[in-house]
N, C-alpha and C positions, 0 to 999 in steps of 0.2 A: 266182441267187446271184452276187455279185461276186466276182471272184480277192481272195483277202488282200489280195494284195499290191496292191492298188488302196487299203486303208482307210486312210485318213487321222490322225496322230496328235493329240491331243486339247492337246499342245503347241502354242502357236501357232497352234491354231484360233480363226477368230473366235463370239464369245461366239453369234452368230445365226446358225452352223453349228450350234453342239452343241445349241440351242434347235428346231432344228431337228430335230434326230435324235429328241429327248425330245417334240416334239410328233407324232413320227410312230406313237403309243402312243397310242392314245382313251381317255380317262378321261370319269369322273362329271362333274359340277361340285355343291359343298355351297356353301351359306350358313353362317358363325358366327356366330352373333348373340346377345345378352345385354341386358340393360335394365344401364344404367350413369347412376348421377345421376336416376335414371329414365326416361332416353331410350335407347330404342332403337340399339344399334350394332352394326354387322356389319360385315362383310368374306366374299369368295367365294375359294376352295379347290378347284383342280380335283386335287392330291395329296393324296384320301381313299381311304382303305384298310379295309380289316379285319385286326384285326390277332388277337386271339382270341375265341373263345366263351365260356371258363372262364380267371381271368374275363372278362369281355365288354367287351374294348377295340377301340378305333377309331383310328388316326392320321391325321392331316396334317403337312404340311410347310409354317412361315410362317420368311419370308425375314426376316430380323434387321433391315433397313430398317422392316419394317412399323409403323405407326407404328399400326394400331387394333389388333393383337393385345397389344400393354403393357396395354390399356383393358380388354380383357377374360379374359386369364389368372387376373385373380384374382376374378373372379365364382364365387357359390358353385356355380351351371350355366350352363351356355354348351349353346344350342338347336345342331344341328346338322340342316341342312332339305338332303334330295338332292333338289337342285330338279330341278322336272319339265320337260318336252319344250315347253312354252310360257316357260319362265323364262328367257332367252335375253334380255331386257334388264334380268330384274330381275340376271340374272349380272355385267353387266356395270354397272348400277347399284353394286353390291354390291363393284365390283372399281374404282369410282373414286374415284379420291382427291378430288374435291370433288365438293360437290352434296347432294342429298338421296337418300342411298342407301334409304331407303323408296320412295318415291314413286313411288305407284300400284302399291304391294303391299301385299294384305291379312294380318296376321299374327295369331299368337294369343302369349300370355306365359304359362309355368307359372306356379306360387305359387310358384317357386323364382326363376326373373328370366331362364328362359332364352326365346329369341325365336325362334317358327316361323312357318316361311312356306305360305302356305296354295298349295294349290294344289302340294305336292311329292313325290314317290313317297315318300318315310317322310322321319322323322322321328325324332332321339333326342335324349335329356337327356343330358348329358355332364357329366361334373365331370374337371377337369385332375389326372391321375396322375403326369405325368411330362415333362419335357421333355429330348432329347438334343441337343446342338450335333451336328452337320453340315454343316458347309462353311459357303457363306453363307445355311443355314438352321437351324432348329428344328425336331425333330420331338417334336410334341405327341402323342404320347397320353392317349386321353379315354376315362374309363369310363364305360357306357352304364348310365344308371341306371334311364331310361324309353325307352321307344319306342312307334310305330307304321305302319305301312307302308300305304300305298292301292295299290295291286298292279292296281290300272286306269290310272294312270298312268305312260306312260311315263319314263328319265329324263333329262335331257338332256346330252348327252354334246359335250366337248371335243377338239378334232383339229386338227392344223395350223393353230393359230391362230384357231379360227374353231367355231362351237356347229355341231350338227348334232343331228338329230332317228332315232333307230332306225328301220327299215323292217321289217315281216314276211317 
């Protein structure tokens, strides 16, 4: 453990100091994904949460820049896929602003319009509750209308910038 008085003030730190700090916390990574026009559009989220049981909400956190979450806030559901331990490009597919963020992942569409990714440790239906500002983001909360979980799959997890896969 470091002396306090060693910790650095959050003033005047540069922006890939404190990215830094928050990458040193391993998260999930989701897919959001929805049919829009009816094509397919997602974006990836490694700030998924649980947020209750009763009722049964979920949050993330999308940065106010993002330009595919305006496209799908107002879908009636929005899929939300915790991609699994192989998903490691579709993550990154999923997280680029040009290109074919499908491509070379196979997915399935409810009769609601939301869009899963096959191959993910679960799966929910989501319709948007709520969104709070936060700095320079949004936190979404999403009520889980459907789900399902494959509990053989591992899921693939985020850290220091970089995917990594769980170990036994």
């Amino acid at each position: 453990m470091r002396d306090g008085s060693a910790m650095r003030a959050v003033a005047g730190a540069a922006p890939r100091d404190l990215r830094n700090v928050y990458g040193a916390f391993p998260s999930g990574v989701v897919g959001l994904c929805a049919v829009v026009d009816g094509v397919p559009v997602g974006m990836a989220a490694s700030s998924f949460v649980a947020v209750s049981m009763e009722p049964a909400l979920v949050a993330v956190c999308v940065q106010h820049t993002s330009t595919t979450w305006p496209r799908l806030r107002d879908r009636p559901f929005v899929g939300v896929s915790v991609l699994g331990e192989s998903h490691d490009l579709a993550a990154r597919r999923l997280a680029a602003k040009t290109g074919d963020r499908f491509e070379g992942l196979t997915v399935g569409t409810t009769q609601g319009g939301a869009v899963l990714i096959e191959g993910a440790s679960a799966w929910l239906e989501c319709t948007v509750e709520r969104e709070v500002p936060a700095g320079d983001h949004n936190i979404v909360l999403l009520r889980i209308e459907a789900f399902d979980v494959e509990p053989a799959v591992a899921p693939l997890v985020f850290h220091s910038s970089g995917f990594r896969r769980l170990s036994a």
